[in-house]
C-alpha positions in Angstrom: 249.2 -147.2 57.6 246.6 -144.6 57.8 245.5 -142.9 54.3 245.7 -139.6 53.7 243.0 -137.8 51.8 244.4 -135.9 48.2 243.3 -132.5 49.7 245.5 -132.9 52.3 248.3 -134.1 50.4 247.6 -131.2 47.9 247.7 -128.8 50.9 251.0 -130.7 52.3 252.7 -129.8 49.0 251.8 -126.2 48.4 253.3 -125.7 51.9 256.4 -127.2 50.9 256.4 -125.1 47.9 256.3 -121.4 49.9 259.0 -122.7 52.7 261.7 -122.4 49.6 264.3 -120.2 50.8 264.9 -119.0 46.8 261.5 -117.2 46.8 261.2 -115.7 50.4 264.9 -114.2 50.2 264.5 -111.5 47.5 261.6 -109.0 46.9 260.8 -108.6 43.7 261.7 -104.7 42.1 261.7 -103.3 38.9 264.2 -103.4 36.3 267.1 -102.0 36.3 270.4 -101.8 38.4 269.6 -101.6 41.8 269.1 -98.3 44.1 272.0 -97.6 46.0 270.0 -94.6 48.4 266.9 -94.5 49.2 264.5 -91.5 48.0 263.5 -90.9 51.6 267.0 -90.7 52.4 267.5 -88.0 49.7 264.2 -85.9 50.6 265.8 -85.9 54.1 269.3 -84.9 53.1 268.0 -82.3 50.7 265.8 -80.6 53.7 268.9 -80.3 55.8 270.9 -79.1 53.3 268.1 -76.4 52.5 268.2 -75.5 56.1 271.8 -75.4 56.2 272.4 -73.1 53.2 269.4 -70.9 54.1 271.7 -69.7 57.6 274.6 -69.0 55.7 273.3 -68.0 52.3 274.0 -64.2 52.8 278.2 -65.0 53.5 278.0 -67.9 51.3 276.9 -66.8 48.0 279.4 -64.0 47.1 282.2 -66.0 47.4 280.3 -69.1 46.2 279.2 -67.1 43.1 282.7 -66.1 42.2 284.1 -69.5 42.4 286.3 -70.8 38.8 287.3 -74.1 40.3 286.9 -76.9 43.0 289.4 -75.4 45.4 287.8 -72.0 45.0 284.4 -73.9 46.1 286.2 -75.5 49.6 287.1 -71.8 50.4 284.5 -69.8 49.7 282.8 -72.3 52.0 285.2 -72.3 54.5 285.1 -68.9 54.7 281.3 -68.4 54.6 279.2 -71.2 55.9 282.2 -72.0 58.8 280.0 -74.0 61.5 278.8 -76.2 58.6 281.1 -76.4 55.7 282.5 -79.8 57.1 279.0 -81.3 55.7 279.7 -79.7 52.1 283.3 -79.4 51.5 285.7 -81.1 50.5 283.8 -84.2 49.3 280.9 -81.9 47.6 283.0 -79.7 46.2 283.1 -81.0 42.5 279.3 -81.7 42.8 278.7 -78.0 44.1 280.8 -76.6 40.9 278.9 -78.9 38.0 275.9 -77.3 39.8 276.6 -73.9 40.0 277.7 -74.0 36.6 274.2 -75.4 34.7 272.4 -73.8 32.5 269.2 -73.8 34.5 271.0 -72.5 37.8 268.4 -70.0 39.1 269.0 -66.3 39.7 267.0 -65.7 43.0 268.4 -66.2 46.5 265.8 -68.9 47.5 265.4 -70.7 44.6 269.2 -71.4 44.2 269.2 -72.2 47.8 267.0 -75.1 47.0 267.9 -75.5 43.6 271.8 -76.3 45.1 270.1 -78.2 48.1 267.9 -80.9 46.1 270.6 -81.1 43.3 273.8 -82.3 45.9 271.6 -85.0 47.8 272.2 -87.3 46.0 276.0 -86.9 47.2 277.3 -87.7 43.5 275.4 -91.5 43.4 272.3 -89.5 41.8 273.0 -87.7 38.7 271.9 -83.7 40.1 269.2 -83.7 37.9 267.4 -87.1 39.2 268.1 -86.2 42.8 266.1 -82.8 42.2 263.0 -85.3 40.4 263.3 -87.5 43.5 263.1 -84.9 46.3 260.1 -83.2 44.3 258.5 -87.0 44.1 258.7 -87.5 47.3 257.7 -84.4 48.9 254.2 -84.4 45.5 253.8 -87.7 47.9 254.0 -85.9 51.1 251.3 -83.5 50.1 249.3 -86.0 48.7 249.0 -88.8 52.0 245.9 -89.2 53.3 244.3 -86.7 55.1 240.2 -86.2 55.6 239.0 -84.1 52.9 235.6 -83.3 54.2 233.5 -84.3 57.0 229.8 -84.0 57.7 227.0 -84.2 60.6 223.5 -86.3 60.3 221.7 -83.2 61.3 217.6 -83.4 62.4 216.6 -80.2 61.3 212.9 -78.3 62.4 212.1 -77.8 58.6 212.0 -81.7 58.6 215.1 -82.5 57.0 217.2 -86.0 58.4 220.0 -86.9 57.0 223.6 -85.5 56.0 224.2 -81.8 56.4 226.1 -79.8 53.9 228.7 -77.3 54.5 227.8 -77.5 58.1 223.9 -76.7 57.4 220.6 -78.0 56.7 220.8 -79.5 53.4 217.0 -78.6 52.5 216.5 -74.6 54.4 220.4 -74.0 54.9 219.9 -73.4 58.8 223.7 -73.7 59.7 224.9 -75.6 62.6 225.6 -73.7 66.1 228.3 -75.5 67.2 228.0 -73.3 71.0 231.6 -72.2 70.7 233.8 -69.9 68.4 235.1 -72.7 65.8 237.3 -72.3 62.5 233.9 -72.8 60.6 232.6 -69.2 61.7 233.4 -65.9 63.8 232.2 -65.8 67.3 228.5 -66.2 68.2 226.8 -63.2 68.3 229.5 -60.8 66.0 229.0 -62.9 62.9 
């Protein structure tokens, strides 16, 4: 029988260790109960609903505004957002009324339109107030994805300069770059 050296055998065993189906099958997360929607999900829902409510806003909020109770909520919506009410009423309707009722309910057109949007996407799983921290989370994180900041040219300059421009020019006489063609960086050559 051959012999096997202990770094193999070492090796054999760590790679019986990582092929146990208890650690691959779960990813770890935080504590706490599990999420039932995803905030992605919720961002997206919120940006249709805002999309939704900003066609129909003008019908939509008197009636909406005057509403006392659930039932008064289906038919103001009935009656004012009619191609899309079936995505708001009737399962919304309570969640739409808790809304519409808080406190911090805004008083301009836009800002209840989005207010009412970000507040209801979380179809009742989210508490309204969590939904609207998730869809502003989420869209802070949109804003904030990579994108290039700045970029700059090695520039060879007659003053004598080599070497990284800045803001488009000569970082030692401040001879800008002539790019040849109209660009977002200045007017057109010759007029500016």
């Amino acid at each position: 029988m051959p012999r096997v050296s202990a770094k193999m055998r070492a090796r054999a065993a760590s790679l019986e260790k990582t092929n146990n189906s208890l650690d691959t099958s779960q990813e770890k997360r935080g504590r706490g109960r599990p999420a039932r929607m995803l905030p992605s999900e919720i961002r997206g829902r919120a940006n249709n609903f805002r999309w939704i409510l900003a066609q129909v806003w003008d019908r939509l909020w008197p009636l909406l505004s005057n509403a006392q109770n659930d039932q008064e909520v289906i038919d103001s919506f009935l009656a004012g957002a009619n191609p899309y009410a079936q995505e708001f009423v009737p399962s919304l309707a309570n969640l739409i009324f808790r809304v519409l009722r808080e406190r911090k309910f805004p008083k301009r057109g836009e800002a209840q339109i989005n207010f009412l949007a970000d507040s209801i996407a979380g179809l009742g799983y989210v508490a309204p107030r969590s939904s609207r921290d998730i869809c502003e989370q989420e869209r802070t994180k949109e804003k904030c994805a990579n994108h290039i900041m700045r970029y700059e040219f090695y520039v060879e300059c007659s003053c004598g300069f080599k070497g990284r421009s800045r803001n488009h020019a000569c970082r030692k006489c401040g001879t800008k770059i002539d790019f040849g063609f109209p660009t977002i960086f200045g007017g057109i050559r010759g007029l500016s």
